[in-house]
C-alpha positions as CSV (number, residue, x, y, z in Angstrom):
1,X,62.5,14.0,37.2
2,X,59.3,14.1,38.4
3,X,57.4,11.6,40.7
4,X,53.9,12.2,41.4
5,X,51.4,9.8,44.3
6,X,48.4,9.7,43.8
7,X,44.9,8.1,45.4
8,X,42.3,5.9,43.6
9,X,39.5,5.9,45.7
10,X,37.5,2.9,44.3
11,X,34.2,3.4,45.4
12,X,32.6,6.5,44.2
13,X,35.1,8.8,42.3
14,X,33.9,9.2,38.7
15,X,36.6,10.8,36.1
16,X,34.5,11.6,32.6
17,X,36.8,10.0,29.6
18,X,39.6,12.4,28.9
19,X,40.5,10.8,25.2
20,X,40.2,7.5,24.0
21,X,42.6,4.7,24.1
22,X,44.4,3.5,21.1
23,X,43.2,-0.1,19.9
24,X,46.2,-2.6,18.8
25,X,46.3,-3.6,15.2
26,X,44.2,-6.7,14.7
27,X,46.6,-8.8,12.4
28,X,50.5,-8.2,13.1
29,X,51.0,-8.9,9.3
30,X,50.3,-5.4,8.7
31,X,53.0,-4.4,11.1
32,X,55.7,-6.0,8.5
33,X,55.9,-3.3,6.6
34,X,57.0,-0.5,9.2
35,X,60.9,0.0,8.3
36,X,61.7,2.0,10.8
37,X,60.5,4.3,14.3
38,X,59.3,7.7,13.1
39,X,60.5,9.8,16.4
40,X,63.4,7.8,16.6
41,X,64.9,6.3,13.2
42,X,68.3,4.8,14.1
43,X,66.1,2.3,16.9
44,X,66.8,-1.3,15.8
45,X,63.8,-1.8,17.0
46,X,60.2,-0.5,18.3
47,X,57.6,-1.8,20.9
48,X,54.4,-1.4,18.5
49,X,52.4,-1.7,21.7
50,X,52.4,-3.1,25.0
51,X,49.0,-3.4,26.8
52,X,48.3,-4.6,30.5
53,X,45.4,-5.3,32.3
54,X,44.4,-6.2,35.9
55,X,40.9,-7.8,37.0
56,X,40.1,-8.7,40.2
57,X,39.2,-12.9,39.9
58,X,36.5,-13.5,42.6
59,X,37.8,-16.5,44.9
60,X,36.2,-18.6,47.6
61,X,36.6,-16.1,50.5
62,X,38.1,-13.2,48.4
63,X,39.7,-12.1,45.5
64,X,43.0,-13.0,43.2
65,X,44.4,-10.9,40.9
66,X,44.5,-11.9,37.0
67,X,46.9,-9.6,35.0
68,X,47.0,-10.2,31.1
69,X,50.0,-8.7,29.1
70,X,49.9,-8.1,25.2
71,X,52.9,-6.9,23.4
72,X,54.3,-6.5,20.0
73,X,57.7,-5.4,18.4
74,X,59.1,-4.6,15.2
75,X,62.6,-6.2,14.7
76,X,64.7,-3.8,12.3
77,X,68.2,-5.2,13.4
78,X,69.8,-8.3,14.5
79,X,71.4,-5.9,17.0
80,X,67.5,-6.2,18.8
81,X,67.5,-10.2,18.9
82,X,67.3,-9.7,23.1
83,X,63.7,-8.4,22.8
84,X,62.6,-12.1,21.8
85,X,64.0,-13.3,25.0
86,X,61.3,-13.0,27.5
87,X,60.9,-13.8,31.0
88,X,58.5,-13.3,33.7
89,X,58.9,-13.1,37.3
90,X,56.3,-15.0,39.6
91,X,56.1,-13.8,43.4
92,X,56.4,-16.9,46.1
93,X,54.4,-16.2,49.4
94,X,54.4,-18.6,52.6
95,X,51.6,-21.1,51.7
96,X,50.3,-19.2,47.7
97,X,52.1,-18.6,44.7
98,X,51.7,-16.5,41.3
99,X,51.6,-19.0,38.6
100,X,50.7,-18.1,35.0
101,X,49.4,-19.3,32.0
102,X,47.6,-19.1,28.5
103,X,51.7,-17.9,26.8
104,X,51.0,-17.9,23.3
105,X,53.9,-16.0,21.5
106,X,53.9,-15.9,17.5
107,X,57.1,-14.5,15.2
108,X,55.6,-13.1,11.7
109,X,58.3,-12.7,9.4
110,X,58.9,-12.0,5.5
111,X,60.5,-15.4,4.0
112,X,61.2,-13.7,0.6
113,X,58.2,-14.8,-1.7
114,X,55.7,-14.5,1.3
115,X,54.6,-13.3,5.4
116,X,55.1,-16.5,7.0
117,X,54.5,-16.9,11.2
118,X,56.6,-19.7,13.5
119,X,54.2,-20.1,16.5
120,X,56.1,-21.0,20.2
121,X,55.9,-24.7,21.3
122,X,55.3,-25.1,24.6
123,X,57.8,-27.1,25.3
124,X,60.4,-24.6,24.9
125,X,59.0,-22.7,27.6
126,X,61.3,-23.3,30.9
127,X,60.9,-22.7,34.6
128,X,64.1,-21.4,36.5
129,X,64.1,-20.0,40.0
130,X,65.5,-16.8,41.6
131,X,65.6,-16.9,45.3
132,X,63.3,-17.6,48.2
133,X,60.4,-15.8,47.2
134,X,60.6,-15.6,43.1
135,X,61.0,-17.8,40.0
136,X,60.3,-16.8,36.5
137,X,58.9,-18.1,33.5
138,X,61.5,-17.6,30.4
139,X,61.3,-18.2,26.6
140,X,63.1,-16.9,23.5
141,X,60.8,-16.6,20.2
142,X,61.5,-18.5,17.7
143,X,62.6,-18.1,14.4
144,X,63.8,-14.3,14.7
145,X,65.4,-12.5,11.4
146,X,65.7,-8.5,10.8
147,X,62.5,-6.9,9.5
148,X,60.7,-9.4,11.7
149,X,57.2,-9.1,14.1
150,X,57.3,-10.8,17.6
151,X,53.9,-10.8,19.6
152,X,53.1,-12.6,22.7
153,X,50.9,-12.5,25.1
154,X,50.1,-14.3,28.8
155,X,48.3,-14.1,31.8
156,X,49.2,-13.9,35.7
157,X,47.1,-15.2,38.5
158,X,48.2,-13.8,41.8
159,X,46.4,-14.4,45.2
160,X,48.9,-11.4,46.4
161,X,46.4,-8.4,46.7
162,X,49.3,-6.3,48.0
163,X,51.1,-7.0,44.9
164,X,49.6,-4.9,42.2
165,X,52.1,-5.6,38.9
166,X,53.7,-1.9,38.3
167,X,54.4,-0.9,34.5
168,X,57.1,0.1,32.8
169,X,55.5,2.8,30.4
170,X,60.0,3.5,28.7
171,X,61.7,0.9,27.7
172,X,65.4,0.4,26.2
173,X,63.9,0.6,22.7
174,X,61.8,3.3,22.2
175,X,57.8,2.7,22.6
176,X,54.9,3.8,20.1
177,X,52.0,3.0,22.7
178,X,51.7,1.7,26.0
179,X,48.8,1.2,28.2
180,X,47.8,-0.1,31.4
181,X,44.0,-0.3,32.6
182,X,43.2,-1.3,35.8
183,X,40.0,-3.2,36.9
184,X,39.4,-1.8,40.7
185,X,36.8,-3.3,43.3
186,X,35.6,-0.8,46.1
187,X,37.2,-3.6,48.4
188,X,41.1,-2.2,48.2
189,X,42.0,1.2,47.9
190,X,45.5,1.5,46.4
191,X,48.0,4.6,45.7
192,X,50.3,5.1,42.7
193,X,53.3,6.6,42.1
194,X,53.7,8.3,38.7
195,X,57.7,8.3,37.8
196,X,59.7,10.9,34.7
197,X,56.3,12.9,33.8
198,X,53.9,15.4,34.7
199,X,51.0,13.8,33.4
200,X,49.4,10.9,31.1
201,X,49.1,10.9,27.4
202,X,45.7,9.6,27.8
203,X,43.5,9.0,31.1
204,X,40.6,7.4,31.7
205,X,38.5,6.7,34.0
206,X,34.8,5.2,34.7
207,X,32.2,3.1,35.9
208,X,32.0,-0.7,34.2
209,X,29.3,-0.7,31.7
210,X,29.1,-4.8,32.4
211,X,27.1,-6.6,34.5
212,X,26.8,-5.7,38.4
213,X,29.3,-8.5,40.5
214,X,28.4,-9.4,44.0
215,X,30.0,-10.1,46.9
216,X,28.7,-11.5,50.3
217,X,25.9,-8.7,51.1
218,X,27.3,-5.8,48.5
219,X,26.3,-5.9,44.8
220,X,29.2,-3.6,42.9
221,X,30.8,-2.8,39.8
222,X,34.3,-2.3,38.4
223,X,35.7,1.4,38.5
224,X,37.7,1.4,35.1
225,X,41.2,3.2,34.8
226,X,43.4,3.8,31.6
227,X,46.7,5.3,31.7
228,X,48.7,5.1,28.1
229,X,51.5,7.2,26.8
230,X,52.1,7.5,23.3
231,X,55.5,8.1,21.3
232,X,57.9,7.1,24.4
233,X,61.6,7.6,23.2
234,X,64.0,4.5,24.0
235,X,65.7,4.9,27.5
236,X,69.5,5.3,27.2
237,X,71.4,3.8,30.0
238,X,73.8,7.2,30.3
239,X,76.5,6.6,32.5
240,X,76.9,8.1,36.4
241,X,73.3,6.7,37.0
242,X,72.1,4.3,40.3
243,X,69.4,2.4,38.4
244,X,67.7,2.6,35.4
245,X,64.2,2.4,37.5
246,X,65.2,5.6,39.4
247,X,64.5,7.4,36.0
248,X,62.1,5.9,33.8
249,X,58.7,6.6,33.2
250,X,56.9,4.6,35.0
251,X,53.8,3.5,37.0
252,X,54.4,2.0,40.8
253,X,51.3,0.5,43.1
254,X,50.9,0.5,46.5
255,X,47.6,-0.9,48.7
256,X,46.8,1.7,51.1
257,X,43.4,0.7,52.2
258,X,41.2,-2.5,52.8
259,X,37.1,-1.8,52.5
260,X,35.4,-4.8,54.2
261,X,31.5,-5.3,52.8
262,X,30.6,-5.0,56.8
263,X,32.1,-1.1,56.3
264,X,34.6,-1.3,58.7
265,X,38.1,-0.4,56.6
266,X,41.5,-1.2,58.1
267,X,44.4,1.2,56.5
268,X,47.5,-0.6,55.0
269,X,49.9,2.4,54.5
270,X,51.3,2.8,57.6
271,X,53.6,5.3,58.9
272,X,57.7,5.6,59.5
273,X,57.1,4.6,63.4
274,X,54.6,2.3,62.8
275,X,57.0,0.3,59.9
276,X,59.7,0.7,62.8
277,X,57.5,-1.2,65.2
278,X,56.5,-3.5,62.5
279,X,59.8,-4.9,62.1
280,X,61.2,-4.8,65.2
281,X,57.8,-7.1,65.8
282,X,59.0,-9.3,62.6
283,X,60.9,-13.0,63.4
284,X,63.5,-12.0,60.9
285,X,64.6,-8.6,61.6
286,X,63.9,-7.3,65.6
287,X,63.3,-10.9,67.4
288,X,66.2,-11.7,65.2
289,X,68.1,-8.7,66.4
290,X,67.2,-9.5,70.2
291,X,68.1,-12.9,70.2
292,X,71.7,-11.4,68.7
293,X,72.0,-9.3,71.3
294,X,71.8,-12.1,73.8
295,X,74.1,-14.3,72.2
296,X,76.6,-10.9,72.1
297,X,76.2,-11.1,76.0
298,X,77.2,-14.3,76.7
299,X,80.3,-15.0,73.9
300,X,81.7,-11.4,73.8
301,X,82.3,-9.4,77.3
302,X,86.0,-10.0,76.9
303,X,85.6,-6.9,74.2
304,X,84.1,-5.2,77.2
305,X,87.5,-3.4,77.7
306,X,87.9,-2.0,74.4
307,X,86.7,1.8,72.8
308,X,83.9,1.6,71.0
309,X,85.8,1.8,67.8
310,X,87.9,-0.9,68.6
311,X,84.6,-2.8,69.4
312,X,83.2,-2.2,65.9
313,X,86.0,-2.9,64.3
314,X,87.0,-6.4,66.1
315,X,83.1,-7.4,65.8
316,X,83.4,-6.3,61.9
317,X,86.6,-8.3,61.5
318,X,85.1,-11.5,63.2
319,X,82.1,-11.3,61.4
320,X,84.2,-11.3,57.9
321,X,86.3,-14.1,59.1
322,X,83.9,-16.7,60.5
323,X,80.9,-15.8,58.2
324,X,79.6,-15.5,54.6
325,X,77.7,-13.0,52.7
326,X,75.5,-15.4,50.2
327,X,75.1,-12.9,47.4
328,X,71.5,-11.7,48.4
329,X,70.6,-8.6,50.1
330,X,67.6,-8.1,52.3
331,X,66.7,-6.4,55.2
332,X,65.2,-9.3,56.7
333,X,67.2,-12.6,57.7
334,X,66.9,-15.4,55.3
335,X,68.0,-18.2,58.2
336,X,66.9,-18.4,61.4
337,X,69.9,-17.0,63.9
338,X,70.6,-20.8,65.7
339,X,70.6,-22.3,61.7
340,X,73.0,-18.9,60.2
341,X,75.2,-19.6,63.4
342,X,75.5,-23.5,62.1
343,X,75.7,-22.8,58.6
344,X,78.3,-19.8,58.6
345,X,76.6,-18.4,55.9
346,X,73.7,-16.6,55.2
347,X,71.9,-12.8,53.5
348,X,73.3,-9.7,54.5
349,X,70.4,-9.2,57.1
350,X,71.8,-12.8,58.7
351,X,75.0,-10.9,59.1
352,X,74.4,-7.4,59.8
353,X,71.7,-8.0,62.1
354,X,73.9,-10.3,64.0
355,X,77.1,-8.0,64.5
356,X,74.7,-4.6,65.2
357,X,73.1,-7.4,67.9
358,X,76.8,-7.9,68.9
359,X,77.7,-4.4,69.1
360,X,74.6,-3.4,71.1
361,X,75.6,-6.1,73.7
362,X,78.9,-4.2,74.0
363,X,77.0,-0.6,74.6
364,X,77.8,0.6,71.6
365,X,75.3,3.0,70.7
366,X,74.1,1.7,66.7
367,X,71.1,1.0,65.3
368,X,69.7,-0.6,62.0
369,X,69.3,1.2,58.7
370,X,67.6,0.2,56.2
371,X,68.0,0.7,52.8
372,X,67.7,0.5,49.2
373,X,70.8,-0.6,46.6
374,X,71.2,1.3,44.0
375,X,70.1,-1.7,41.5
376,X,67.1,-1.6,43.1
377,X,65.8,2.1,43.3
378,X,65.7,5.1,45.3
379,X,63.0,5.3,48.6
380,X,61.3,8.0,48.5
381,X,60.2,9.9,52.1
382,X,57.0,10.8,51.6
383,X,55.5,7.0,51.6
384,X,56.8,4.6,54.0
385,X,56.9,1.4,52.0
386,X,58.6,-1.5,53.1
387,X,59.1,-2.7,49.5
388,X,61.4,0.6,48.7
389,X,63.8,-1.4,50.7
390,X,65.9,-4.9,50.4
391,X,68.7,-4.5,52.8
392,X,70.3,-3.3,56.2
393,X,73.3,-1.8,57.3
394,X,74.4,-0.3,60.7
395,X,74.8,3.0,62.0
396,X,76.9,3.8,65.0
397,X,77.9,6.7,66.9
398,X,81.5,6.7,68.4
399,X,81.7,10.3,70.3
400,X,80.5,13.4,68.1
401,X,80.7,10.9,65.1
402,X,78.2,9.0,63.0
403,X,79.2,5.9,61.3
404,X,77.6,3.3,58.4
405,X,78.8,0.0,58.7
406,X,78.9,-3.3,56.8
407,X,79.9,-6.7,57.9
408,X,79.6,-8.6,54.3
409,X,82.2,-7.5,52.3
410,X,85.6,-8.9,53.1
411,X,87.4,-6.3,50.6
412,X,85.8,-3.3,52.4
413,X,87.6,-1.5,55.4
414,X,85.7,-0.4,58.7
415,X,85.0,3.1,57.5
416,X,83.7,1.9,54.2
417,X,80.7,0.0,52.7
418,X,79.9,-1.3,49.5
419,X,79.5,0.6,46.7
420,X,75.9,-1.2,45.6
421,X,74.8,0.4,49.0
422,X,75.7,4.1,48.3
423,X,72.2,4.9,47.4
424,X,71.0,8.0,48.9
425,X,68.9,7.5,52.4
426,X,68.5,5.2,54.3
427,X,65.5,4.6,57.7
428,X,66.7,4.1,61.1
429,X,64.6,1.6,62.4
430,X,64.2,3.5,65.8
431,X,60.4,3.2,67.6
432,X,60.9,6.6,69.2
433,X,61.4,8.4,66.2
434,X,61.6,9.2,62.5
435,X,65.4,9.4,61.4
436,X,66.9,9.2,58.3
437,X,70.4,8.8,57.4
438,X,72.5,9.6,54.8
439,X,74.5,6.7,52.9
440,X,76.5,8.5,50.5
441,X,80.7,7.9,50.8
442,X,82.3,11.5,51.0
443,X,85.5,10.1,51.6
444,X,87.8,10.3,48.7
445,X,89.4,7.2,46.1
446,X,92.7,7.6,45.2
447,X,94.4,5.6,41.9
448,X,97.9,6.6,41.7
449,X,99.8,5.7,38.5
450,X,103.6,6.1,37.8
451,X,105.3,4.9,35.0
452,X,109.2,4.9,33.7
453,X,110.3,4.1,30.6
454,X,112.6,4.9,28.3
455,X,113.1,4.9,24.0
456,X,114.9,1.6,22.6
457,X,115.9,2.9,18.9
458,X,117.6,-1.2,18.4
459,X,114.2,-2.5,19.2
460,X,111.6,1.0,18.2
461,X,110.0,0.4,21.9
462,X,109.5,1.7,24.9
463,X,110.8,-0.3,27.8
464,X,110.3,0.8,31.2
465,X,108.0,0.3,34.7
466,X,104.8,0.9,36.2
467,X,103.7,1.3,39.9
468,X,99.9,1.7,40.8
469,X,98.4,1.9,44.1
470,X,95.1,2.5,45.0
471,X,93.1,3.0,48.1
472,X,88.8,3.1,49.0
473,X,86.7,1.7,46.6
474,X,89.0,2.1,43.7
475,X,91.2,-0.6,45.9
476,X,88.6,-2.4,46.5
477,X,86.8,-2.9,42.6
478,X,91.2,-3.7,41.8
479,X,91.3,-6.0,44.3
480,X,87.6,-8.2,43.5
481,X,88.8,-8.1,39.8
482,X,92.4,-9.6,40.1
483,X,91.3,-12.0,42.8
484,X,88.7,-13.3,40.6
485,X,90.5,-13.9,37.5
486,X,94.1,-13.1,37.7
487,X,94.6,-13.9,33.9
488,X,91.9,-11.4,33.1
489,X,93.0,-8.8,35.4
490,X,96.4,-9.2,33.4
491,X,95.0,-9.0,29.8
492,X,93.3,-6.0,31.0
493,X,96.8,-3.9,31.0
494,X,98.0,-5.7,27.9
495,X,95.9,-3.2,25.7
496,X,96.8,-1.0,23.1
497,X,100.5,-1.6,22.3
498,X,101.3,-2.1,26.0
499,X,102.6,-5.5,27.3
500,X,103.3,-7.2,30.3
501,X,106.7,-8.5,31.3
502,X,106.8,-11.6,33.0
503,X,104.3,-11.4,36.4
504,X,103.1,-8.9,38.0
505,X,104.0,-8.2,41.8
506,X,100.9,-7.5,43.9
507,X,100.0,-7.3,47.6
508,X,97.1,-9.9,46.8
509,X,97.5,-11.3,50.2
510,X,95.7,-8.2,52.5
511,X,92.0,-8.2,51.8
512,X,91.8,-4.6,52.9
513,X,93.6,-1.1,52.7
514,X,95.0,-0.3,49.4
515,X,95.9,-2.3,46.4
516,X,98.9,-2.0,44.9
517,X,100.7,-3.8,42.1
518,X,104.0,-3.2,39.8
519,X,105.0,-4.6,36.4
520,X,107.3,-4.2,33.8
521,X,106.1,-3.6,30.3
522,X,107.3,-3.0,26.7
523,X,105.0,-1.1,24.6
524,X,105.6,-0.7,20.9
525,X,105.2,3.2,19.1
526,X,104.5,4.8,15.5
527,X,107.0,5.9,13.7
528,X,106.9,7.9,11.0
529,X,110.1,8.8,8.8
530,X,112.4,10.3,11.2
531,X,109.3,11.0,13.9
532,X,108.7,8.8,16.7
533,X,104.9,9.3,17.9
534,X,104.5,8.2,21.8
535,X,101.8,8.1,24.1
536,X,103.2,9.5,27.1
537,X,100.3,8.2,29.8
538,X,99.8,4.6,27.4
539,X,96.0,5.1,27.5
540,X,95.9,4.1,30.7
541,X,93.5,7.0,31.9
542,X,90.5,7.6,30.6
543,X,90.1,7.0,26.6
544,X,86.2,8.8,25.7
545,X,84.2,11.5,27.1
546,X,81.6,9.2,28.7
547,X,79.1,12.3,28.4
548,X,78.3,12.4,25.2
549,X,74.5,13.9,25.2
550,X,73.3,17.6,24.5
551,X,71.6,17.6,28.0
552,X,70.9,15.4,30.7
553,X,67.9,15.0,33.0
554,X,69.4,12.9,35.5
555,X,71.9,13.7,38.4
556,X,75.5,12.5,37.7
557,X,76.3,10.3,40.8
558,X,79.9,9.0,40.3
559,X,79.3,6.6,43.6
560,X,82.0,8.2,45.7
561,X,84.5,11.0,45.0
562,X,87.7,10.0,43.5
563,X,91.2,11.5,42.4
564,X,93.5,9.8,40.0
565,X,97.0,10.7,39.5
566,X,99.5,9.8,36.5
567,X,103.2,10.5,36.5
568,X,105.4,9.4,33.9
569,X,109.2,9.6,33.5
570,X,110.8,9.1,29.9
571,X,114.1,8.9,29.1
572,X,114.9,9.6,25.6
573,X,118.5,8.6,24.0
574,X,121.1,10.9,22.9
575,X,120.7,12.9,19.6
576,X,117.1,12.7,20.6
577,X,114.4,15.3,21.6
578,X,110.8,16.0,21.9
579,X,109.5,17.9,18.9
580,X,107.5,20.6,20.8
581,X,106.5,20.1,24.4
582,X,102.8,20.1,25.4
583,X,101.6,23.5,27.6
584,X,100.9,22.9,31.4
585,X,97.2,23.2,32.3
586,X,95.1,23.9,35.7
587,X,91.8,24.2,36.1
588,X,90.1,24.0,39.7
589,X,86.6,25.1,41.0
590,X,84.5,23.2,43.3
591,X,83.6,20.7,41.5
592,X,86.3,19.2,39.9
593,X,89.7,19.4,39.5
594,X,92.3,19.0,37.1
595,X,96.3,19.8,36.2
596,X,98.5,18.5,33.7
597,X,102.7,19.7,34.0
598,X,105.6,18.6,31.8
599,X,109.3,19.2,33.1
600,X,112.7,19.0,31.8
601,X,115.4,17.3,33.5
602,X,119.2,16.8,32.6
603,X,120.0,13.7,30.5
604,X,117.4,14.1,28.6
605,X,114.6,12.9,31.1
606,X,111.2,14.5,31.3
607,X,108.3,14.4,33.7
608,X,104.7,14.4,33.2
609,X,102.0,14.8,36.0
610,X,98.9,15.4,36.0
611,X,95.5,14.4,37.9
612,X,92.1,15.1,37.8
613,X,89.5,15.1,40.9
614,X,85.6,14.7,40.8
615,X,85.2,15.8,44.2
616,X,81.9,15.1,44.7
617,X,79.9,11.4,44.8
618,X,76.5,13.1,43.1
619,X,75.7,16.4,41.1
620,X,72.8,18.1,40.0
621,X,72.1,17.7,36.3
622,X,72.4,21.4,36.0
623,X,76.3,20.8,36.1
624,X,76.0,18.5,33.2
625,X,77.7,20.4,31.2
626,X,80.8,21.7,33.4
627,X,81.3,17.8,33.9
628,X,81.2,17.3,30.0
629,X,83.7,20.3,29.2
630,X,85.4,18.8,32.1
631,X,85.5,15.5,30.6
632,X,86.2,16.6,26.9
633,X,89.7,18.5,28.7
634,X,90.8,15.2,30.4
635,X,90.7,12.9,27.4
636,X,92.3,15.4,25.1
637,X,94.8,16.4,27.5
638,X,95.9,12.8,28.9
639,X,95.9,11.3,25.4
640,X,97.5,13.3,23.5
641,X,100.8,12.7,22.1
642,X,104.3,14.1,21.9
643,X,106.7,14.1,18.8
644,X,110.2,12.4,19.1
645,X,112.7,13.3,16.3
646,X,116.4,12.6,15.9
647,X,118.7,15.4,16.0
């Protein structure tokens, strides 16, 4: 993937037009009669175009930013009804707001004599908030049918300067044009980060040919910029990805510079220290931290006596007993620390912030990290933006070892954190120096299944037992999902012939360490003639190859490394045997792993085991393919079946 920065310098750089920009279709009722996306046929639908544009609004005392979106698409299939659900997010600042207006949003569609259009009433546009610092605008077009034209179009006012809207060039449909022309003033200078291509489809770039603007003492005009791509295919969400926006193609903004008319220019990007002395400087994140730290001194010196790592981990269990994580990540605290302490709950900066201020009171040595989750991108190194990141985490050093921990998850043990968090690298928010850290989870998920059964020829089932216990993140995903909806969890196993006897036992009651659970189970087979046809591992491991592309261009990242395990024992009845056994297999290199074994015992009992290990939390696309032949041997292997006949 490639990711390219680049400057616009706004005041004198002059680009001569590269190619011209493609002009939208003046009436949509010509777009009726498109059945289908040229470079990409099967598409059940196609973004005709999607145009952006940003102007600079002059202001009493400065400038606001007005950004107009136009966009169109052809509806093939009812299976694309989500593209006429639109919503659009609106920043919230400390005293200003983004607000927007002038939606108009038309559906053209074919009625069977004639093109007829359903326009959007305003009042079926809603307003619904977010969080602290957004809310968003939503509304679903009306009148939608297959074959069908939505276009809509609004307009954002923002007084955030520092908030240039960033466009999304690849969608999940694929895209015949998209544009984005930007409007710039020599008054702010920003950079921009070109995501999943070397270069633009078209790229212009010049002088306004309006009239000259003023402001105060400096008479200007606009410096015009173009970017479009033409042709985009559809973004498939493959599997074994972080986040769709790590990949796409893409344009990110980021103001660098201010230019005041007086010529004195103050720089914006900053650098790794000076964003570490930034937030150590900021209420919410390093006054919060100190005040932490105080408050660490004073209600905690009976720890005093303890090893560091039984500091961290009592400081991490209290803080997961007496406190709760809200749901919302940030790396900068949401409450005040007097008002989190009072409310027992707050963001995961509230917490984390408050058991790193804890641990430092205790000498332990730990810092802050901050970092990115994976739904929210990778941070890149060469740019130190503060909005790469939107939470932080801890790092601590107990002798020659270096730790990442997390107080917000109940589920997860000391030496693990969240799996949302697993994201790559992270900043140590250290005023001395640059570090970075690396929060990836090397240590290993185990899933361990063992079933028992045997053949019932009265009843033509299989009647037996099953045993599963897990450990890491595997324990913890088990855990969240029977704890939220025990009923669910349970329908979950009932699948494919296989069902549930009575309850199921399960350690429920620990909140960490592994998850384990038993059951007993009947599970009905095929029969055909004199040939009983049973699935010896009941489709309980993996069921599809989930790599089904010729290539990739993405790394696989699998989260954390993981090993799952499967014995079965089956007894078979007398004057009963298996028609022809299955051949052992092993394969082993150093990226995965994987055996398969079937033994004989007396009285007619045999054994299957088998596991397979990805051994690795991320590969390099380059192993795609060993991970799909990998794949394709797993799902043949563990679901394939063996022949019972009666002697």
């Amino acid at each position: 993937m490639n990711k390219i920065w680049y400057l616009l310098s706004l005041l004198f750089l002059f680009i001569p037009i590269l190619s011209n920009a493609q002009k939208a279709p003046e009436k949509a009722e010509a777009d009726m009669y498109i059945e289908k996306c040229d470079f990409e046929p099967d598409a059940p639908a196609v973004v005709l175009f999607d145009k952006g544009n940003i102007f600079f609004l002059r202001e009493e005392g400065g400038f606001d930013i007005k950004y107009t979106r136009h966009k169109r698409v052809k509806i093939f299939k009812e299976a694309a009804f989500d593209q006429g659900e639109i919503k659009i997010p609106l920043y919230i600042g400390d005293t200003d707001v983004e607000v927007v207006k002038d939606i108009k949003a038309t559906t053209y569609y074919y009625d069977g004599k004639s093109i007829e259009k359903t326009v959007l009433d305003p009042d079926q546009i809603f307003e619904e908030p977010i969080n602290k610092h957004w809310y968003q605008k939503k509304f679903a077009m009306p009148n939608l049918k297959e074959g069908c034209v939505v276009d809509y179009e609004y307009t954002v006012i923002s007084p955030f300067i520092f908030n240039l809207p960033d466009w999304d060039f690849q969608n999940d449909i694929p895209t015949i044009y998209s544009e984005y022309q930007t409007n710039m003033i020599p008054f702010y200078t920003y950079t921009y980060r070109a995501q999943g291509f070397t270069a633009f489809d078209i790229f212009e770039s010049g002088e306004s040919k309006g009239l000259d603007r003023q402001f105060m003492n400096l008479t200007f005009r606009d410096m015009n910029y173009t970017f479009g791509m033409k042709n985009i295919p559809s973004f498939n969400d493959e599997s074994f990805i972080s986040s769709k926006e790590d990949y796409i193609k893409k344009i990110d903004f980021q103001l660098s510079e201010i230019n005041y008319p007086s010529g004195y220019s103050k720089k914006v990007l900053t650098t790794w220290p000076a964003l570490a002395k930034d937030l150590m400087d900021l209420p919410e994140f390093g006054i919060y931290l100190k005040k932490s730290t105080k408050i660490g001194s004073k209600e905690f010196t009976h720890l005093q006596s303890q090893s560091d790592m039984e500091k961290i981990e009592s400081v991490l269990k209290y803080m997961k007993s007496n406190y709760k994580y809200n749901g919302r990540n940030s790396y900068a605290a949401s409450e005040s620390i007097k008002d989190f302490i009072n409310l027992k709950t707050g963001n995961s900066a509230n917490i984390n912030l408050l058991a790193l201020g804890i641990l430092q009171s205790l000498n332990v040595d730990c810092k802050p990290v901050i970092i990115s989750t994976r739904d929210h991108g990778k941070v890149y190194e060469d740019f130190p933006f503060a909005d790469f990141f939107n939470d932080v985490l801890i790092i601590a050093t107990v002798g020659d070892k270096k730790m990442i921990l997390d107080a917000t998850d109940p589920y997860c043990p000391t030496n693990l954190i969240p799996a949302n968090c697993c994201n790559g690298k992270g900043f140590i928010v250290d005023e001395a120096e640059e570090k970075w850290a690396n929060i990836y989870n090397n240590l290993p998920s185990h899933d361990m299944t063992s079933l028992s059964y045997s053949y019932n020829p009265e009843t033509n089932q299989l009647e037996g037992s099953a045993r599963v216990k897990t450990t890491g993140h595997i324990a913890i995903s088990e855990r969240k999902r029977y704890t939220s909806n025990e009923e669910k969890f349970v329908d979950h196993l009932n699948s494919d012939g296989l069902k549930v006897k009575d309850d199921i036992t399960v350690n429920a009651e620990e909140k960490e360490g592994q998850f384990n659970y038993s059951f007993d189970f009947t599970s009905s087979v095929d029969q055909i003639e004199n040939q009983i046809i049973i699935n010896p591992f009941m489709k309980l491991p993996v069921q599809d190859n989930p790599f089904k592309q010729k290539e990739r261009d993405y790394s696989i990242d699998f989260v954390y490394p993981f090993v799952r395990n499967f014995q079965v024992n089956i007894k078979l009845p007398d004057g009963y045997k298996i028609e022809k056994l299955p051949i052992d297999v092993s394969r082993n290199t150093k990226n995965i792993a994987f055996s398969y074994k079937i033994t004989q015992l007396e009285n007619n009992t045999f054994v299957i085991s088998s596991n397979y290990q990805i051994k690795k939390p991320i590969y390099p696309s380059s192993t795609y393919n060993e991970l799909k032949s990998f794949y394709k041997l797993v799902t043949e292997q563990l679901n394939q079946s063996i022949v019972v006949t009666k002697i």
